[in-house]
N, C-alpha and C positions, 0 to 999 in steps of 0.2 A: 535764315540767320544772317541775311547779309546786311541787317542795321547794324550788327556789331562789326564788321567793318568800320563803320566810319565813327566808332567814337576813338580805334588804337592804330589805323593808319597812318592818321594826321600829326598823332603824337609820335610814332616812330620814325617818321619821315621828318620831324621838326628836329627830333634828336642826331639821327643820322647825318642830315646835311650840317649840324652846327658843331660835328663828330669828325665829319669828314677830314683828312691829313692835306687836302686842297683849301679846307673852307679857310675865305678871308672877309669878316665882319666885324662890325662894332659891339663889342660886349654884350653895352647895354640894350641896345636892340636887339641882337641874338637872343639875349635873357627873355629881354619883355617877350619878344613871340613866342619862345617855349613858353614862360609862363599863363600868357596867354590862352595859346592850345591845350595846355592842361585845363584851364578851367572851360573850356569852349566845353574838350571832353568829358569831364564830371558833371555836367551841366548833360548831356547829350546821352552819356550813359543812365543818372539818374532819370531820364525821362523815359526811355527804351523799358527800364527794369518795372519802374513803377504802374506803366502801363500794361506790362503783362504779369503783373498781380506778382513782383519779385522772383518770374519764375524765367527761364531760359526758353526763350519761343515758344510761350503760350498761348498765343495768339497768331494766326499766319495772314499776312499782308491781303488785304479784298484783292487787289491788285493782282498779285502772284494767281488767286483764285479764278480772276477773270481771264487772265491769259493761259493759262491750263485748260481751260474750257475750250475756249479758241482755239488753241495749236492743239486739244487732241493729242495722237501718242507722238506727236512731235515736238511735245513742251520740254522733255529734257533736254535733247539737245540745241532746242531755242533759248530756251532759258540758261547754260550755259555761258554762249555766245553775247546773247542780248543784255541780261544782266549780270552777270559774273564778272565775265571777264573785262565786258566792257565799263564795269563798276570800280575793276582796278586800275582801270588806264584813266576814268574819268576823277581818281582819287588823286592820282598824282598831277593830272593836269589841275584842278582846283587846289593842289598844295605849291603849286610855282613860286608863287611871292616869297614863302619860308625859304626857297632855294635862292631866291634872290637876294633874300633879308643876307642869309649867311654865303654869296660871291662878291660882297665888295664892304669895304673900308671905309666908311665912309660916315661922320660923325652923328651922331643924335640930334635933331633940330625940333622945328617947329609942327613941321608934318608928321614926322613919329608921334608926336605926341596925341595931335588930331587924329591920327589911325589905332591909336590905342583909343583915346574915349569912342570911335566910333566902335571900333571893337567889344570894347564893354559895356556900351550900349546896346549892340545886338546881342550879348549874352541875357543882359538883365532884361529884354523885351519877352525876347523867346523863353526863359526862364518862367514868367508869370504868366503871359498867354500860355503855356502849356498846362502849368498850376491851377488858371484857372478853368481850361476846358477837361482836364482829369475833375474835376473837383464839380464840374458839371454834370460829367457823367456818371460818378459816382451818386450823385445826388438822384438822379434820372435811373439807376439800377435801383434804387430803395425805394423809390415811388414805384416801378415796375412789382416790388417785391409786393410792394403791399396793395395793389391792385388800383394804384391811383394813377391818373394822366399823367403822363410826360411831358415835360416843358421840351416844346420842337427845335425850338432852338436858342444856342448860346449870342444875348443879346446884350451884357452890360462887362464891367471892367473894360479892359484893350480892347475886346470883340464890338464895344459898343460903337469905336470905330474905325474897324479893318476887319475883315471876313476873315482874313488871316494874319492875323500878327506876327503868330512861333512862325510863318515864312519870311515875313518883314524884318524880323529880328535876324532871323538865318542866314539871309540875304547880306544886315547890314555887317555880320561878322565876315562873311567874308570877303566883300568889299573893302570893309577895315584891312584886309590882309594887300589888300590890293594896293592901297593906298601906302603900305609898308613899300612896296615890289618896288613901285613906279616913283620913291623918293628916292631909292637908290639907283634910279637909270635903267630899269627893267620894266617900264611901262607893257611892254608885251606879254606880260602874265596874267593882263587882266582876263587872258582867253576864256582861263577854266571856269572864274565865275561868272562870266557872259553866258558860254554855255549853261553855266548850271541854273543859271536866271531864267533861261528858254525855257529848260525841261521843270521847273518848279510852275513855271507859267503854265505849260501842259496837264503836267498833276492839278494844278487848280482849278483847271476845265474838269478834269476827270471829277475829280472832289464834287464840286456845286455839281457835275450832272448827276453822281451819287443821291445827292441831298434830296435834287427836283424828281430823283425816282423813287422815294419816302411819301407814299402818299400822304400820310400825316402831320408833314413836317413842309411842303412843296409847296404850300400857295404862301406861308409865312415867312418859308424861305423867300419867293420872289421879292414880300417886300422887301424882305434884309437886304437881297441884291439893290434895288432900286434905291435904298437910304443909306447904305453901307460902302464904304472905299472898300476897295479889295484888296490892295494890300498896303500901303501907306495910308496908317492914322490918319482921319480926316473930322472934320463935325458933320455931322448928320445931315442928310438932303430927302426934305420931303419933297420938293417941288412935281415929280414924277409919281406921285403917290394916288 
């Protein structure tokens, strides 16, 4: 259950610091990042809910599964440690910039503005790259149903060029936040999404070695690798092909 974590964290944390009886910011900047982080959230929740068919954890993370396996009857209190807890220190570090946005006074320019579109730009990326691969998969469950082949893999809209988009997109919202931090004089927040740039970059490994262990799906993947950017949109490269 710890995706729902991070769709009411980020929003209690934006409310909190822009709540605080210390906090000192610009209105309108305080506003646009809440507002902001609500819709990052409703964007993040609907995608969480939709994919476990509207229901509360009906589906449990391959991930979670593989490491249970591995740690044996040591997975509880790894799991824990590893992502519990470390999932709430790694929430507040990745929410720095909103702390930032509301500790200074400091007027609405030209950068706030760039950090907002880049902001809503990573909602509406991750938004339809997600719409489109539910929509993929949904299509691939109803061919399964009726006993026809499955298309191995998702190769047109956003995916046609980035292997992962809904991460490109994710990436570039909270970057956007960063971009908030560091026009108020708090460049140092960019830590949390650096880190979380690393560990997305890891999951990505994990993902494609997922993919290349689908024998069905493993040599059509490789071309996708060899023609497809991975995670910044690009045009298509046969050249490797």
């Amino acid at each position: 259950m710890i995706d729902l974590y991070w769709t009411v964290i980020p929003v209690m944390l934006a409310h909190y610091y822009a709540t605080h009886p210390f906090a000192k910011s610009n209105i309108w900047r305080s506003t646009v990042v809440i507002l902001l982080t609500w819709l990052w959230s409703i964007r993040l929740t609907h995608s969480y809910f939709r994919r476990e068919n509207w229901q509360w954890g009906e589906r449990e993370d391959w991930r979670f599964n593989e490491m249970r396996i591995q740690y044996g009857k040591h997975w509880w209190w790894i799991s824990f440690f590893v992502v519990y807890v470390s999932q709430q220190v790694f929430l507040i570090g990745i929410c720095l910039p909103i702390y930032a946005v509301n500790s200074i006074d400091k007027p609405w320019n030209s950068w706030d503005s760039i950090a907002t579109l880049v902001c809503l730009f990573g909602i509406v990326v991750a938004y339809f790259a997600d719409t489109q691969l539910h929509e993929f998969m949904r299509k691939n469950t109803i061919l399964k149903e009726l006993g026809v082949d499955t298309v191995p893999n998702l190769d047109s809209g956003l995916w046609r060029y980035s292997r992962h988009p809904n991460y490109f997109g994710e990436q570039l919202w909270w970057w956007g936040l960063v971009i908030f931090g560091w026009n108020v004089g708090h460049g140092w927040t960019f830590i949390g999404s650096f880190i979380n740039s690393m560990c997305l970059a890891y999951v990505t490994v994990l993902v494609e070695q997922k993919m290349l262990k689908q024998a069905f799906r493993a040599k059509s993947y490789r071309m996708y690798q060899k023609s497809t950017s991975v995670w910044i949109p690009w045009f298509k490269s046969y050249k490797n092909l």
